[in-house]
C-alpha positions as CSV (number, residue, x, y, z in Angstrom):
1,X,93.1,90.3,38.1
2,X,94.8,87.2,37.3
3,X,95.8,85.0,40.0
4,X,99.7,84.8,41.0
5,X,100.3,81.8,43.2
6,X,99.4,78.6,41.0
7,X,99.8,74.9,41.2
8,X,102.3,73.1,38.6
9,X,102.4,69.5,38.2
10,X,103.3,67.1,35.4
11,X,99.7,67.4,33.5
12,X,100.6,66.5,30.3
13,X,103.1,63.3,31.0
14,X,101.0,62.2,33.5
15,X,98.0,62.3,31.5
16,X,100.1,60.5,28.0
17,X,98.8,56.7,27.1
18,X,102.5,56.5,25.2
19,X,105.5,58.0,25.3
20,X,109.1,57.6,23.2
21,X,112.2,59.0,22.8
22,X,113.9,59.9,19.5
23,X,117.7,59.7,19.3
24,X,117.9,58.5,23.1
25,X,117.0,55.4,25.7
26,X,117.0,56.3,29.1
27,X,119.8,54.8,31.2
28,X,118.7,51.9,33.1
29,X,119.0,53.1,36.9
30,X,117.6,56.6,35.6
31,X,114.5,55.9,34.0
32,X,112.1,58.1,32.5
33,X,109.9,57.7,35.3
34,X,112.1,59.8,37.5
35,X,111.2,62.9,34.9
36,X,107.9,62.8,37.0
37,X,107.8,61.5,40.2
38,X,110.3,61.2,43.4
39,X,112.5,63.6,44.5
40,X,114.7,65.9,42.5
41,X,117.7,64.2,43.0
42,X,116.0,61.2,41.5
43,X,117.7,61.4,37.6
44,X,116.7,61.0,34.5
45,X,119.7,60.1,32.3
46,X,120.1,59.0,28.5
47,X,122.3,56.1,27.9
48,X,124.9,57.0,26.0
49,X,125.5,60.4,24.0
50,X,122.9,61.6,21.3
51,X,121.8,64.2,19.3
52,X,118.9,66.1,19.5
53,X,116.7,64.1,21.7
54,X,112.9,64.5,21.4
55,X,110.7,63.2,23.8
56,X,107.4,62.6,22.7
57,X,103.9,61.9,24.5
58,X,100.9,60.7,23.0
59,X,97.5,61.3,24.9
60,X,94.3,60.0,24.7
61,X,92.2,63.5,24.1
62,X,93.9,66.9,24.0
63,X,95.3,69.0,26.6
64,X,96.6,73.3,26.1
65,X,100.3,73.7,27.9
66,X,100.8,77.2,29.9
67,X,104.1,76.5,31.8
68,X,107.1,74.6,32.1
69,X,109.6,73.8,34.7
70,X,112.6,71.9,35.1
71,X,114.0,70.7,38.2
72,X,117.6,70.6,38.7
73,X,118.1,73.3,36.5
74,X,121.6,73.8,37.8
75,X,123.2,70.5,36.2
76,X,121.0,70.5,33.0
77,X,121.4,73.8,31.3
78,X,125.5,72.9,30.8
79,X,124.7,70.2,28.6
80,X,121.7,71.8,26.8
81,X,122.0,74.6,24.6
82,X,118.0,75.3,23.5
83,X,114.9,73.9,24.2
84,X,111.6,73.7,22.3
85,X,108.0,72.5,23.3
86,X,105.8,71.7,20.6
87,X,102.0,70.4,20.4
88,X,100.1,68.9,17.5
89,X,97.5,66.4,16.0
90,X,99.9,63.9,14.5
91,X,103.1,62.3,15.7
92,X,105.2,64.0,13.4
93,X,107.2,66.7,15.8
94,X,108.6,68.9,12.4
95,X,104.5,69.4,11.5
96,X,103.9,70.1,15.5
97,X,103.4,74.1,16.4
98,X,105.9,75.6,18.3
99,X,104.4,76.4,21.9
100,X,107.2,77.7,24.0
101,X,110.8,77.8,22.5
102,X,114.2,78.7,25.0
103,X,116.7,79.7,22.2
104,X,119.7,79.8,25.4
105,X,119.7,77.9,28.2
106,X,123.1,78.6,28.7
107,X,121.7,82.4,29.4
108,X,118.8,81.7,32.0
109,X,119.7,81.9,35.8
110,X,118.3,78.7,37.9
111,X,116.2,79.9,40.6
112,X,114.0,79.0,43.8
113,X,115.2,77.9,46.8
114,X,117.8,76.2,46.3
115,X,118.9,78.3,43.3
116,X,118.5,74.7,40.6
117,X,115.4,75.7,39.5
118,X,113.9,76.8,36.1
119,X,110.2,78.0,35.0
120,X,108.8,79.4,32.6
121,X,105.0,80.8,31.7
122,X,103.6,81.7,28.7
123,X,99.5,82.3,26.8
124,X,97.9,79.4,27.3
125,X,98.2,77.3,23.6
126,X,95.7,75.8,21.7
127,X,94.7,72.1,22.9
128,X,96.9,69.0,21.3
129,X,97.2,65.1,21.4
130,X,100.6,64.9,20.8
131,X,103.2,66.8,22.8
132,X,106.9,67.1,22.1
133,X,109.9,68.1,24.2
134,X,113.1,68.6,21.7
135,X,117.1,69.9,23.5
136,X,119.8,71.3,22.1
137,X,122.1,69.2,22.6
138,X,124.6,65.8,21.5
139,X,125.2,64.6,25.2
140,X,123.6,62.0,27.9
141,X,121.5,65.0,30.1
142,X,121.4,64.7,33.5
143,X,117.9,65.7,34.5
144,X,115.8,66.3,37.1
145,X,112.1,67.0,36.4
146,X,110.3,68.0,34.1
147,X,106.6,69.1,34.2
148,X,104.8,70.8,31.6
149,X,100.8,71.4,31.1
150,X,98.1,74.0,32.1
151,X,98.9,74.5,35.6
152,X,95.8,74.6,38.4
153,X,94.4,77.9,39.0
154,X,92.2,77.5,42.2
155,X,90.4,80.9,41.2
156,X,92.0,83.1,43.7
157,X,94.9,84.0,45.5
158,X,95.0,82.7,49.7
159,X,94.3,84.5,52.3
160,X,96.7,86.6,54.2
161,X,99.6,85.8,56.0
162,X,100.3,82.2,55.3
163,X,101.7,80.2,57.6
164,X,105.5,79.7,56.8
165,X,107.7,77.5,58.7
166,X,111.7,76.3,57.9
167,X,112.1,72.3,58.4
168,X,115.4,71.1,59.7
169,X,116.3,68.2,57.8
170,X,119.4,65.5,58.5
171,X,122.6,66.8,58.6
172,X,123.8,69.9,60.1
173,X,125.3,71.4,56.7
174,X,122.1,70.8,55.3
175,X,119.3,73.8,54.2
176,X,116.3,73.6,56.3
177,X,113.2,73.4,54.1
178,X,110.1,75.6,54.0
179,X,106.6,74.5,54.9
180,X,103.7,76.4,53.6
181,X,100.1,75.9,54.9
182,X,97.5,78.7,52.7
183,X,93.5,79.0,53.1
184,X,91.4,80.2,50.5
185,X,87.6,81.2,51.4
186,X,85.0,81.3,49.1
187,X,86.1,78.4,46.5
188,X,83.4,77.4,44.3
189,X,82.8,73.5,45.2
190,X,83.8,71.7,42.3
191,X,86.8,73.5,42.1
192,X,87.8,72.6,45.7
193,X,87.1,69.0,44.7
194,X,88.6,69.0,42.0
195,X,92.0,70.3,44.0
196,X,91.2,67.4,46.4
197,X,90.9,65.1,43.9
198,X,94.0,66.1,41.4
199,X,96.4,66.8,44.5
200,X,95.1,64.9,47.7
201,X,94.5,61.7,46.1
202,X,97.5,61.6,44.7
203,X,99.9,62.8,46.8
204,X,102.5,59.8,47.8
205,X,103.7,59.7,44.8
206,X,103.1,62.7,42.6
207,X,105.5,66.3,43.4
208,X,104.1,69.5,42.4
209,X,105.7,72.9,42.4
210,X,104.3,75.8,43.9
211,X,105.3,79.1,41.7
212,X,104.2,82.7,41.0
213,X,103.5,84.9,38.2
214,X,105.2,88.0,39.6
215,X,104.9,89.2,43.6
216,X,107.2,86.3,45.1
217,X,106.8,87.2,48.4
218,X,103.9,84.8,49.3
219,X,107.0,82.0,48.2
220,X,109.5,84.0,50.7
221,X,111.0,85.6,47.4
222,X,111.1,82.5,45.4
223,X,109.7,82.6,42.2
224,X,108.8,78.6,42.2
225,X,109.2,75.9,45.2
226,X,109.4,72.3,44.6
227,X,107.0,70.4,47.0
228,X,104.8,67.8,48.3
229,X,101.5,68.0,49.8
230,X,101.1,67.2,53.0
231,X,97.2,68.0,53.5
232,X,94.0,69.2,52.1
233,X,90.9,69.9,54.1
234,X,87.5,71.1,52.9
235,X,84.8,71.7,55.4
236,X,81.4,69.6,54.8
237,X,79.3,71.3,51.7
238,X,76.6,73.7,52.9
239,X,76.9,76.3,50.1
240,X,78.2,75.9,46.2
241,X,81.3,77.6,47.6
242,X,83.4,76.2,50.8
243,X,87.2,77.0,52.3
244,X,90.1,75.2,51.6
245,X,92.8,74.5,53.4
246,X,96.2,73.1,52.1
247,X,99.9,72.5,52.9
248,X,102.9,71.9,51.1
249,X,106.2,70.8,52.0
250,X,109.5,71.6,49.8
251,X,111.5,68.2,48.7
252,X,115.0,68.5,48.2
């Protein structure tokens, strides 16, 4: 049985030596940087008005892609008519292989908790060097995020009841926030470590989203949550497998 509540984070741009833009610059108080990192309300924004922006990133050794998600959903799709993720072995996006395609973005509700969401799953693709985001569109998209890769699969799903709490943020108009802490037992050591390693260590600065192939309930009925981690605890190895503890708090 495949497990349901998985890890996203920005894999593939995180892990590109180069990256470009055809037909687009990004604005200079929205940089590209923001596609990745900060919170959601941190834009991305193309300078001017263009057509058919590609966004291209180069890696090092090849990666497969298995999901997709773009945050603030809400203000991007009514600019962008289509989207299309491609892989390939050469920096030439029109000999890439299509991966994931959205023919209408227009069509697709945004969802999670603050209904601005967007993700999207699909087989797990072959492994490329050269990645390529291509939109629909002629104008200057506001975006959010946008992370895309083979999202961490800690090998099972956590134990039962999680602990859930709502955060109060500033401002008394404002949505309080939910706070998830899960516990898995049994987790073969090296993929604890690597969870440690990928998520922990990295933490200040990298967001990841929290999202679910099809029971939502563990997310309170949200399909995908946009977070931070807060902590991750692993007891001292004794065995080849140990618990893991971890908690994750939604960003705005």
């Amino acid at each position: 049985m495949a497990t349901n509540l998985l890890i996203g984070y920005p894999r593939i741009p995180n892990a590109a030596s180069s990256y470009s833009i055809t037909n687009g610059v990004a604005a200079e108080r929205s940089p590209f940087s923001n596609l990745f990192g900060g919170n959601k309300t941190d834009l991305f924004m193309l300078d001017g008005d263009y057509n058919q922006p590609t966004f291209r990133f180069d890696l090092p050794s090849p990666e497969t892609a298995d999901f997709l998600y773009i945050g603030r959903f809400s203000i991007l799709r009514g600019w962008v008519a289509s989207l299309n993720l491609r892989g390939g072995n050469s920096t030439d996006y029109n000999a890439a292989t299509p991966v994931f395609v959205e023919p209408d973005l227009y069509a697709q509700t945004p969802t999670g908790p603050g209904v601005d969401d967007y993700i999207a799953t699909f087989t797990e693709s072959s492994a490329y060097s050269h990645w390529f985001v291509k939109y629909g569109t002629t104008s200057a998209i506001p975006h959010g995020k946008l992370f895309f890769g083979k999202a961490f699969d800690i090998g099972k799903d956590p134990n039962a009841p999680a602990t859930i709490t709502r955060l109060k943020i500033g401002g008394a108009k404002r949505r309080a926030t939910f706070s998830f802490e899960f516990s898995w037992e049994g987790i073969a050591y090296p993929k604890a470590v690597e969870m440690y390693q990928i998520f922990y260590r990295s933490r200040r600065y990298q967001p990841v989203v929290l999202f679910t192939r099809d029971w939502h309930d563990i997310l309170m009925g949200n399909k995908v949550v946009f977070c931070r981690i807060t902590s991750v605890t692993l007891p001292p190895r004794v065995t080849d497998f140990c618990d893991v503890t971890a908690t994750f708090e939604e960003m705005p």
